[in-house]
C-alpha positions as CSV (number, residue, x, y, z in Angstrom):
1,X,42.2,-144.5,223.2
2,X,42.3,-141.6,220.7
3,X,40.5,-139.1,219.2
4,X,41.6,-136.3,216.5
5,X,39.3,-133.2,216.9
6,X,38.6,-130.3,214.0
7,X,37.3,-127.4,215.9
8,X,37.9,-123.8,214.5
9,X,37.5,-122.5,218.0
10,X,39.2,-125.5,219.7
11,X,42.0,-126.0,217.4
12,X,43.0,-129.7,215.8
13,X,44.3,-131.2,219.7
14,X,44.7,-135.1,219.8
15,X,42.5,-136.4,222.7
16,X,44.6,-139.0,224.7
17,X,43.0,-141.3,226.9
18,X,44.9,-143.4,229.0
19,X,44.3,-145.1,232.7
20,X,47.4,-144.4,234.5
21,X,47.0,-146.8,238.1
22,X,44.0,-147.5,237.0
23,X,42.3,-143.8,236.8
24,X,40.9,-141.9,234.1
25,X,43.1,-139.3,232.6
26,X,42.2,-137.4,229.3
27,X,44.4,-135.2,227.8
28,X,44.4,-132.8,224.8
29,X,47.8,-132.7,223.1
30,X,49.0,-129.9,220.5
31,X,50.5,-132.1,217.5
32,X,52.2,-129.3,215.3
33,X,55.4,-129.1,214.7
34,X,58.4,-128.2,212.6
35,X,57.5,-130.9,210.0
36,X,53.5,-130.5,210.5
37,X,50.5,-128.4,210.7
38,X,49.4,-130.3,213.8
39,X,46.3,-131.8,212.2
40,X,46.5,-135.5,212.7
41,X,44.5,-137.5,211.4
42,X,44.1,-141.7,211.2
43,X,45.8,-142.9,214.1
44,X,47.2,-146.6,215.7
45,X,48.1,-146.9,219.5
46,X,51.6,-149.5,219.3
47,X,50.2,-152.9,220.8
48,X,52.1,-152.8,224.0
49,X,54.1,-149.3,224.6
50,X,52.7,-145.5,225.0
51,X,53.5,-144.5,221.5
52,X,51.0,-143.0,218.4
53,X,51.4,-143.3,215.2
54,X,49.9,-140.9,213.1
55,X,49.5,-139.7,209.6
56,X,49.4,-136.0,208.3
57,X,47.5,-135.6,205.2
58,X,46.8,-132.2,203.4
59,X,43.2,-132.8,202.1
60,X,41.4,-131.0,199.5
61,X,37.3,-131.6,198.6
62,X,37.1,-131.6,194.6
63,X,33.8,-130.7,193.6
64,X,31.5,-130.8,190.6
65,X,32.4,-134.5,189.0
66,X,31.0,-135.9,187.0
67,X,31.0,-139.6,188.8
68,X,28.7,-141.5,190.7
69,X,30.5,-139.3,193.9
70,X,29.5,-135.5,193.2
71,X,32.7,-135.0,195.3
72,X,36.0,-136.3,195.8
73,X,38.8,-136.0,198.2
74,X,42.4,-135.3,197.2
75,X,45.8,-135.6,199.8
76,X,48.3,-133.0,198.1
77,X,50.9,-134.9,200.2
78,X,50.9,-137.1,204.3
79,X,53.4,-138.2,206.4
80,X,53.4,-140.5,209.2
81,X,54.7,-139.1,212.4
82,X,55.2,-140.6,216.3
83,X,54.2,-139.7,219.2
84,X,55.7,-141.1,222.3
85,X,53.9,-140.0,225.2
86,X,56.3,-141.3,227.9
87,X,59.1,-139.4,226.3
88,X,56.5,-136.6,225.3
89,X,57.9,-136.1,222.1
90,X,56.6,-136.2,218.8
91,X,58.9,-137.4,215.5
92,X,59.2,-138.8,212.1
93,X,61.3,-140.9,210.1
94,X,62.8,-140.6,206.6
95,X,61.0,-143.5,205.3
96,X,57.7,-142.4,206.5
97,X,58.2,-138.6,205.5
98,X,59.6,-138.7,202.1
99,X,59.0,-135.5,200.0
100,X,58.0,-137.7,196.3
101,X,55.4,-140.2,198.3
102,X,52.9,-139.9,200.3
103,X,52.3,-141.9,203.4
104,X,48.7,-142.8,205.1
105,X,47.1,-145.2,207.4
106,X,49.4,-146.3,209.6
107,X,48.7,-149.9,211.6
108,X,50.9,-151.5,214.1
109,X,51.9,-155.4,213.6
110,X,50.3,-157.6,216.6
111,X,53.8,-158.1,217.9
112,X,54.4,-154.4,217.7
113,X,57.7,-154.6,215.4
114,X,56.7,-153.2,212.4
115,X,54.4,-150.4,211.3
116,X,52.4,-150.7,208.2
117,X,51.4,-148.1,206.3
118,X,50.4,-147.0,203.0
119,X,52.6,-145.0,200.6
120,X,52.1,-144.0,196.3
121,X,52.8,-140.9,194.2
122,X,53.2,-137.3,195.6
123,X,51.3,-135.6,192.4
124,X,49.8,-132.1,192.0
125,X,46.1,-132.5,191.9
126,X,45.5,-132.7,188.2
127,X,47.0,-135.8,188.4
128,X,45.1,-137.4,191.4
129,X,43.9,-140.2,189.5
130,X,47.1,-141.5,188.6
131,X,48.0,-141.9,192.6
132,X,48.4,-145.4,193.1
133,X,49.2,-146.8,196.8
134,X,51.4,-150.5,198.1
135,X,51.2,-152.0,201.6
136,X,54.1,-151.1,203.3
137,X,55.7,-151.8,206.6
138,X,59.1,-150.8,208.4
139,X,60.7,-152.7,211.2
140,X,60.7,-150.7,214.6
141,X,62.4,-151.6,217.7
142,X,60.4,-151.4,221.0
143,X,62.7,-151.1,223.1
144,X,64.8,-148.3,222.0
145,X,61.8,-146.9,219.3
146,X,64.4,-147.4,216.7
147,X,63.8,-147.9,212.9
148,X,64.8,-150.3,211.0
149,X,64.2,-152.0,207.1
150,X,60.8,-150.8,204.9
151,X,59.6,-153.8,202.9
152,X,56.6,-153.8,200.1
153,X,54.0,-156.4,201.5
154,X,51.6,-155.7,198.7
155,X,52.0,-154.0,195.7
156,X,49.1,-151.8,193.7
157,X,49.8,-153.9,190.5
158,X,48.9,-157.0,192.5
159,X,45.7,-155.7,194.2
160,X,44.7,-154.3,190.8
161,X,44.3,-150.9,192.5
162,X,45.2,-148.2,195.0
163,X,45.8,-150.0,198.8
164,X,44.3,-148.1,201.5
165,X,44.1,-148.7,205.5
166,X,45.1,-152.0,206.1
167,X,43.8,-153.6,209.9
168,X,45.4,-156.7,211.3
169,X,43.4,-159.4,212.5
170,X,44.4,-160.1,216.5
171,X,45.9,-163.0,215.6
172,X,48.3,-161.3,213.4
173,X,47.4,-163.1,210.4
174,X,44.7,-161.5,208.2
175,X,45.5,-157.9,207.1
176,X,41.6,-155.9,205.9
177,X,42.2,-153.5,203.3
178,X,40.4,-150.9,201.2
179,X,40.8,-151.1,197.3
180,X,39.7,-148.1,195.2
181,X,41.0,-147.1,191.4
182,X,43.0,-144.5,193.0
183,X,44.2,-142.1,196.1
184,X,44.1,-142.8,199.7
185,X,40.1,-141.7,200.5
186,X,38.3,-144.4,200.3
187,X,35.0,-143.3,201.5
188,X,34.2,-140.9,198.2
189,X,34.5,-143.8,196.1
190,X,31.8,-145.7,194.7
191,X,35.3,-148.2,193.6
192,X,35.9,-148.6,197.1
193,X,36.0,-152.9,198.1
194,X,36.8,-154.6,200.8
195,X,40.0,-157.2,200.5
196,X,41.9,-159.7,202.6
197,X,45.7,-160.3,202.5
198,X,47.2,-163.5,204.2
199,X,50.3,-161.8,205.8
200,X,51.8,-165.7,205.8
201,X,50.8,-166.9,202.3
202,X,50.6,-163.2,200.6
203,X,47.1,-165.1,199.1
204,X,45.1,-161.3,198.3
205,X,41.4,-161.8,198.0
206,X,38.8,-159.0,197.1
207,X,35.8,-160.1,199.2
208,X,32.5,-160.5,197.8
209,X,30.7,-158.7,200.5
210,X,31.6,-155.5,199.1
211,X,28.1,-153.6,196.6
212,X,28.6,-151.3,194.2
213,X,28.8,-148.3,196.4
214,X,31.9,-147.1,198.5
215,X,32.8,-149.5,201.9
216,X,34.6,-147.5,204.6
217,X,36.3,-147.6,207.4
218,X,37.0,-151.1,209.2
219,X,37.7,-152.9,212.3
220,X,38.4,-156.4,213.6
221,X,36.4,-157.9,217.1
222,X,38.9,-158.7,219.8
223,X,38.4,-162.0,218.7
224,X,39.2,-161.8,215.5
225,X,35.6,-163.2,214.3
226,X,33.7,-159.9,213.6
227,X,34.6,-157.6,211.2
228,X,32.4,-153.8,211.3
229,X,32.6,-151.6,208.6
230,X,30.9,-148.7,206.6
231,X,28.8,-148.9,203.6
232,X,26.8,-146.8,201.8
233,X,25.1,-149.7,200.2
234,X,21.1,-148.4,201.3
235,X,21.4,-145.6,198.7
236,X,24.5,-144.6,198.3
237,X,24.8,-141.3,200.2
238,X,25.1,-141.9,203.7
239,X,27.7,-145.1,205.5
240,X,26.3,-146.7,207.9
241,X,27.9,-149.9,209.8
242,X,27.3,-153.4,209.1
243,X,28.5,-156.7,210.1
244,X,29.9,-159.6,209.0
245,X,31.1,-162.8,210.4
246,X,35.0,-164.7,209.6
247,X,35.3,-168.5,210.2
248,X,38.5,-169.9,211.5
249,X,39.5,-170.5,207.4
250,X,38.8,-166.6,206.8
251,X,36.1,-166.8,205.2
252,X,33.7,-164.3,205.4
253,X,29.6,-164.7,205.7
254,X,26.7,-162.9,204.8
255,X,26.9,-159.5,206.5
256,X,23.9,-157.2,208.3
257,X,23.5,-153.7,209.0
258,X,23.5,-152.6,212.7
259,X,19.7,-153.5,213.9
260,X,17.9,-151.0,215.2
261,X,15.0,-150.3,217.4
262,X,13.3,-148.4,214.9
263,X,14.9,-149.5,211.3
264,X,13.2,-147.4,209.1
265,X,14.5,-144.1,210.7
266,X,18.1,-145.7,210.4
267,X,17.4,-145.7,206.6
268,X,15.8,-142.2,206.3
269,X,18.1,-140.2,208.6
270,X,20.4,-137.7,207.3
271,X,23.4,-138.4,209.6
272,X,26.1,-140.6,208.7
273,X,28.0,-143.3,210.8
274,X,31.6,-143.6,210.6
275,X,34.4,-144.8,212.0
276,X,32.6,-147.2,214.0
277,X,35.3,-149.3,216.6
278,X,34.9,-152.4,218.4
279,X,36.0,-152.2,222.2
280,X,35.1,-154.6,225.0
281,X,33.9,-152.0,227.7
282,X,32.4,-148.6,227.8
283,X,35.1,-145.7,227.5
284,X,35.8,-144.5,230.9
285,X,35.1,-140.8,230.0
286,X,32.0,-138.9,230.8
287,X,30.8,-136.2,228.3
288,X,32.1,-134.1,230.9
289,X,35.6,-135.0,230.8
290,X,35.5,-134.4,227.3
291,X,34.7,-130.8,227.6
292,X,37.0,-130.0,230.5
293,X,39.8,-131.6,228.6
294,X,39.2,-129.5,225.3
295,X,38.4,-126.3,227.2
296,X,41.6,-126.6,229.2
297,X,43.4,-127.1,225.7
298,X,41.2,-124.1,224.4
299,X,42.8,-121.4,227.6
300,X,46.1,-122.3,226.5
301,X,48.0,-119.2,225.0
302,X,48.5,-119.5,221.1
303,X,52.4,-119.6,221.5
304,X,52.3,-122.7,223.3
305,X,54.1,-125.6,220.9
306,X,52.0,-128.2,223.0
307,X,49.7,-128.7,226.3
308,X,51.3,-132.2,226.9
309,X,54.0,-133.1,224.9
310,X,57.2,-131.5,223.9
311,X,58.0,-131.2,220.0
312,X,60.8,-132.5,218.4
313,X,61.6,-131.7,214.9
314,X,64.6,-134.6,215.0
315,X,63.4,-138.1,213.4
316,X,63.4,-140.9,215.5
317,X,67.0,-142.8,215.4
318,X,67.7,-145.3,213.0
319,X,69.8,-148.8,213.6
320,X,72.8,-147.2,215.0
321,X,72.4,-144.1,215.0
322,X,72.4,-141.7,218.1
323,X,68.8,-140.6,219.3
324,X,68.6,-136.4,217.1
């Protein structure tokens, strides 16, 4: 597991879980860099090797609109960096760090050979409205965490809109997207549905599940049958996770809000629920080993690069080319 934290005592650490010979052992890693500010943000763990991907967005609240959303988010530019924790280095690529685009959401293929992501525009924020992102996804090599050819999966013009945070189904097939009118912040956006793509047929298909108010974040059940994701459907303010059901065609059924014991205090409570993330056991972490693992972050002298991993500035290798 993962977790970014934003703490202005703390710092912006990524939380690393991991169960090396079957113990716990939580650790908070400094992410900045030569090429980054150290604030990561949405992550992936690769299917079957000790490597993060994550993005680095610059966000910005816009306030005062005159929208449905009284406040908007805007990315004045991301890149997509790795982490390899057995080689305890972090690193980019050219084709997930270009200077004109920016680049979001990564999502590792089932197989763990190619990384998805999400990539539009660079534009100052006047323009945020005009950013418009495609499904992307560049071949990777396990085995020597080499790079290889970036393809277009899906383009904006197909999905009639911006393409944001795509999640595979565990079978490999079915790829869940967000599609707003534009950016890569879904969440602020009344615009924002929820869509299918058939990574064998290319078939794209906005789902009729989605209401009229902004659908979040997303996730598949390990069996590939469940699908949880935000909603601010109840009044439009506050997400809160809901369910719906995939058959073995992909269709999706009617969905449900997460029951609860006492439902009306779900509906009138000011706190929202997001990111919400299927797993099959209870994290191995006591509250406890949380705070150890950020104070011990927290003593570390403000020099340090890192707590656990050494930072490269050097991109990862391409096809042929000598590890930088």
């Amino acid at each position: 597991m993962v977790l970014q934290i934003r703490s202005g005592s703390i710092g912006t650490p990524m939380l690393v879980g991991t169960l090396p010979a079957g113990k716990p052992l939580l650790r908070a890693i400094n992410t900045r860099s030569a090429f980054s500010s150290g604030r990561a943000g949405v992550s992936a763990w690769h299917p079957f090797r000790n490597i993060v991907a994550f993005s680095l967005n610059r966000f910005a609240m816009k306030f005062g609109l005159s929208d449905l959303e009284p406040r908007e988010v805007f990315d004045g530019g991301s890149d997509i960096a790795v982490c390899s924790l057995d080689k305890n280095a972090i690193a980019t690529a050219p084709d997930l760090s270009r200077k004109d685009c920016i680049e979001a959401w990564p999502e590792w293929s089932k197989d763990g050979r190619y990384l998805y992501f999400c990539s539009g525009p660079q534009l100052p924020d006047d323009r945020f409205r005009e950013i418009q992102c495609d499904l992307m996804r560049i071949a990777f090599d396990p085995s020597t965490e080499t790079w290889g050819k970036l393809d277009t999966v899906t383009t904006s013009q197909t999905a009639h809109g911006s393409i944001v945070q795509p999640r595979i189904s565990p079978d490999g097939r079915l790829i869940q997207v967000n599609i707003v009118d534009y950016g890569d912040f879904p969440i602020d956006k009344p615009s924002s549905d929820l869509a299918l793509i058939d990574s064998e047929t290319g078939a794209f298909t906005r789902l009729s599940i989605s209401s009229h108010w902004a659908e979040g974040w997303h996730g598949w059940s390990s069996n590939g049958r469940w699908i949880v994701f935000t909603s601010k459907n109840t009044n439009g303010k506050y997400a809160r996770p809901w369910f719906t059901f995939v058959d073995s065609m992909g269709a999706v059924h009617a969905p449900f809000m997460l029951p609860q014991k006492k439902p009306f205090r779900d509906l009138t409570s000011l706190a929202a629920y997001l990111v919400p993330e299927l797993v099959k056991s209870p994290l191995p972490f006591s509250p406890r080993t949380f705070r150890k693992a950020l104070e011990g972050y927290a003593k570390k002298p403000a020099s340090d690069a890192v707590t656990e991993a050494t930072v490269q500035q050097a991109h990862l290798a391409g096809p042929g080319e000598d590890q930088k």
